[in-house]
C-alpha positions in Angstrom: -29.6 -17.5 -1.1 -26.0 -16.8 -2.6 -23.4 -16.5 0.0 -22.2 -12.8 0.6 -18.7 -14.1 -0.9 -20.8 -14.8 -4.3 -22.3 -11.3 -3.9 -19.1 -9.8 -3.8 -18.0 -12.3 -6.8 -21.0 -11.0 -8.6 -20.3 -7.6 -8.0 -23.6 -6.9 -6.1 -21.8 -5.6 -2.8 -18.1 -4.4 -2.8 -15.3 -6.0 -1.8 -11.3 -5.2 -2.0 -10.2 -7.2 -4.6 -6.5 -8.2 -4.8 -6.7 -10.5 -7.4 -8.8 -12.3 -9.6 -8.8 -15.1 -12.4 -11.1 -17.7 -14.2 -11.8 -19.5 -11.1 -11.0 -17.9 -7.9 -10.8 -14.6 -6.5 -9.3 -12.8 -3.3 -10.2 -10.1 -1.3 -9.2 -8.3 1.5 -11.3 -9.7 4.9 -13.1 -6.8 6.3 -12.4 -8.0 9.9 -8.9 -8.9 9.3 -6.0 -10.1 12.2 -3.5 -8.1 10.5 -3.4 -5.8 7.7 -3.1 -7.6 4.8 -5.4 -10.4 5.5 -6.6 -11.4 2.3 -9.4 -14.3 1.8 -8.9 -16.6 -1.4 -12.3 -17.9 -2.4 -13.3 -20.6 -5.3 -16.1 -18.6 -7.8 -18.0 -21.5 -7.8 -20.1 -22.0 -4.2 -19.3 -25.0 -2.5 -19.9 -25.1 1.5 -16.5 -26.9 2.4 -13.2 -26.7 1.1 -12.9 -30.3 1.1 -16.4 -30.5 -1.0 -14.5 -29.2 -4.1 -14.1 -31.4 -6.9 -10.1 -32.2 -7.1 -9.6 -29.7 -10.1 -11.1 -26.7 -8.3 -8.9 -27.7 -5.3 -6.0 -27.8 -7.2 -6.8 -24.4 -8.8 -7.6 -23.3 -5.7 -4.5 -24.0 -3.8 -2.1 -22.8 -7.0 -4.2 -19.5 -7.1 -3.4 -19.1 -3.4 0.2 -19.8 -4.0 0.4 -16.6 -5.8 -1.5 -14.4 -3.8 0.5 -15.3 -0.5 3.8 -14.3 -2.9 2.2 -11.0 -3.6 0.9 -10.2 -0.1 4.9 -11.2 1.2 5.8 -8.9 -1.2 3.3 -6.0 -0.3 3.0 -6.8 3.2 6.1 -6.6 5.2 6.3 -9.7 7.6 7.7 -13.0 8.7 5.4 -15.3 6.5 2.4 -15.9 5.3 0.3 -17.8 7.4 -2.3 -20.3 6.2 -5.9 -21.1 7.7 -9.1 -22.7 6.9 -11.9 -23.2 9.0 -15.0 -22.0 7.4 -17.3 -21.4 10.0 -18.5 -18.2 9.6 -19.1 -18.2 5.8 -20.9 -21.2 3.8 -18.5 -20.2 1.2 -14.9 -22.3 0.8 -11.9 -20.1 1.5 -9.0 -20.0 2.6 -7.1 -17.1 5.1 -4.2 -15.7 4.0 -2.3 -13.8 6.7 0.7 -12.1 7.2 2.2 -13.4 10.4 5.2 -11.3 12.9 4.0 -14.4 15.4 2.1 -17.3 16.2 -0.2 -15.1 18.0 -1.5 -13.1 14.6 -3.2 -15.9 13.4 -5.5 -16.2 16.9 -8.9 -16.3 15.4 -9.9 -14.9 19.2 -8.1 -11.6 19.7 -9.8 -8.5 18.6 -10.0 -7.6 15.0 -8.1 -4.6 13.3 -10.3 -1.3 12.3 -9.4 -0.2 9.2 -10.6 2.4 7.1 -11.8 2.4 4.0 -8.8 4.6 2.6 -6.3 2.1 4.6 -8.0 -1.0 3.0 -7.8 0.4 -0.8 -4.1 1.4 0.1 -3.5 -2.4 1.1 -5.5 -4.4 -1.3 -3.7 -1.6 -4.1 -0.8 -2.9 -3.0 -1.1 -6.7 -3.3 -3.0 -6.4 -6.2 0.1 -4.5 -7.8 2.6 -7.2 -6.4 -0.2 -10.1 -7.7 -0.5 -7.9 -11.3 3.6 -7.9 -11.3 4.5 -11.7 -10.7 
Protein backbone atom coordinates (compact mmCIF):
# COMPACT_ATOMS: atom_id res chain seq x y z
CA UNK A 1 0.00 0.00 0.00
CA UNK A 2 1.67 3.37 -1.19
CA UNK A 3 2.53 5.71 1.61
CA UNK A 4 0.09 8.72 1.98
CA UNK A 5 3.37 10.91 0.91
CA UNK A 6 3.23 8.84 -2.54
CA UNK A 7 -0.61 9.61 -2.69
CA UNK A 8 0.04 13.11 -2.40
CA UNK A 9 3.04 12.63 -5.05
CA UNK A 10 0.56 10.92 -7.22
CA UNK A 11 -1.89 13.44 -6.90
CA UNK A 12 -4.56 11.03 -5.47
CA UNK A 13 -5.04 13.25 -2.10
CA UNK A 14 -3.97 16.95 -1.95
CA UNK A 15 -1.16 18.35 -0.47
CA UNK A 16 0.42 22.07 -0.35
CA UNK A 17 3.01 21.86 -2.67
CA UNK A 18 5.98 24.39 -2.41
CA UNK A 19 8.11 22.92 -4.77
CA UNK A 20 8.66 20.18 -7.02
CA UNK A 21 11.35 18.66 -9.42
CA UNK A 22 12.39 15.30 -11.23
CA UNK A 23 13.03 13.61 -8.00
CA UNK A 24 11.72 15.20 -4.96
CA UNK A 25 8.99 17.23 -3.82
CA UNK A 26 7.89 19.40 -0.75
CA UNK A 27 4.87 20.17 0.89
CA UNK A 28 3.65 22.01 3.62
CA UNK A 29 3.20 19.41 6.91
CA UNK A 30 -0.42 19.58 7.84
CA UNK A 31 0.45 19.32 11.56
CA UNK A 32 3.20 21.71 11.42
CA UNK A 33 5.47 23.43 14.64
CA UNK A 34 5.48 26.65 13.02
CA UNK A 35 4.05 28.00 10.03
CA UNK A 36 6.04 27.34 7.38
CA UNK A 37 6.96 23.80 8.11
CA UNK A 38 7.54 22.33 4.90
CA UNK A 39 8.38 18.41 4.43
CA UNK A 40 11.04 17.54 1.59
CA UNK A 41 10.25 14.02 0.38
CA UNK A 42 12.23 11.72 -2.32
CA UNK A 43 9.37 10.62 -5.19
CA UNK A 44 10.70 7.35 -5.07
CA UNK A 45 9.42 5.31 -1.73
CA UNK A 46 12.15 4.22 0.34
CA UNK A 47 11.27 3.60 4.28
CA UNK A 48 14.52 5.32 5.68
CA UNK A 49 16.48 8.20 4.70
CA UNK A 50 19.53 6.38 5.12
CA UNK A 51 18.06 3.42 2.67
CA UNK A 52 18.41 5.83 -0.33
CA UNK A 53 20.80 4.91 -2.83
CA UNK A 54 23.76 7.71 -2.59
CA UNK A 55 22.44 9.59 -5.74
CA UNK A 56 18.94 10.07 -4.45
CA UNK A 57 20.49 11.26 -1.14
CA UNK A 58 22.47 13.61 -2.78
CA UNK A 59 19.53 14.92 -4.82
CA UNK A 60 17.73 14.84 -1.94
CA UNK A 61 19.84 16.96 0.40
CA UNK A 62 20.57 19.66 -2.75
CA UNK A 63 16.74 19.83 -3.33
CA UNK A 64 16.41 20.64 0.35
CA UNK A 65 19.11 23.22 0.19
CA UNK A 66 16.79 25.28 -1.97
CA UNK A 67 13.73 24.89 -0.38
CA UNK A 68 15.08 25.99 3.23
CA UNK A 69 16.51 29.29 1.02
CA UNK A 70 12.93 29.86 -0.18
CA UNK A 71 11.11 29.23 3.15
CA UNK A 72 14.03 31.87 4.91
CA UNK A 73 12.95 33.95 2.32
CA UNK A 74 9.07 33.59 2.68
CA UNK A 75 9.08 32.75 6.28
CA UNK A 76 10.43 35.41 8.52
CA UNK A 77 12.74 33.81 11.17
CA UNK A 78 16.03 33.07 12.72
CA UNK A 79 16.88 29.90 10.64
CA UNK A 80 15.82 27.09 9.13
CA UNK A 81 16.01 24.25 11.23
CA UNK A 82 16.70 20.65 10.06
CA UNK A 83 15.11 17.27 11.34
CA UNK A 84 14.71 13.66 10.41
CA UNK A 85 13.25 11.08 12.29
CA UNK A 86 10.76 9.30 10.25
CA UNK A 87 8.56 7.68 12.60
CA UNK A 88 5.43 8.55 11.71
CA UNK A 89 5.47 8.11 7.96
CA UNK A 90 7.26 4.91 6.09
CA UNK A 91 8.16 7.56 3.64
CA UNK A 92 11.93 9.30 3.80
CA UNK A 93 11.73 12.98 4.50
CA UNK A 94 13.13 15.49 5.91
CA UNK A 95 11.49 18.65 8.20
CA UNK A 96 12.19 21.80 7.25
CA UNK A 97 11.32 24.40 9.96
CA UNK A 98 11.52 27.86 10.50
CA UNK A 99 13.02 28.25 13.97
CA UNK A 100 12.70 31.84 16.48
CA UNK A 101 14.13 29.05 19.14
CA UNK A 102 15.38 25.83 20.15
CA UNK A 103 12.04 25.11 21.44
CA UNK A 104 10.11 25.27 17.72
CA UNK A 105 11.61 22.35 16.68
CA UNK A 106 10.10 20.23 20.00
CA UNK A 107 8.41 17.37 18.19
CA UNK A 108 6.24 17.26 21.77
CA UNK A 109 4.47 20.64 22.08
CA UNK A 110 1.17 21.03 20.46
CA UNK A 111 0.75 21.50 16.83
CA UNK A 112 -0.34 24.78 14.98
CA UNK A 113 -4.19 24.86 13.50
CA UNK A 114 -4.12 26.27 10.35
CA UNK A 115 -6.61 26.85 7.93
CA UNK A 116 -6.82 25.91 4.75
CA UNK A 117 -6.80 29.65 3.35
CA UNK A 118 -3.55 30.23 5.87
CA UNK A 119 -1.83 27.07 4.47
CA UNK A 120 -2.32 28.14 0.59
CA UNK A 121 -1.20 31.70 1.64
CA UNK A 122 2.08 30.04 3.15
CA UNK A 123 2.92 27.32 0.77
CA UNK A 124 2.05 30.45 -2.18
CA UNK A 125 4.60 32.04 -0.68
CA UNK A 126 7.53 29.62 -0.60
CA UNK A 127 6.63 28.30 -3.64
CA UNK A 128 7.07 31.97 -5.14
CA UNK A 129 10.49 32.44 -3.27
CA UNK A 130 11.45 28.45 -4.51
CA UNK A 131 9.98 29.58 -8.36
CA UNK A 132 12.29 32.98 -7.97
CA UNK A 133 15.81 31.46 -6.90
Amino acid sequence: MPSIFTRIINREIPGHIVAEDEHNIAFLDINPLNEGHTLVVPKQEVDKLFDLDEDTYLKLQAFSHKVARAIETAIPCLRVGVAVIGLEVPHAHIHLIPLHGMHDIDFSRPKLKLSQEEFGSIAAAIKSGFEGA
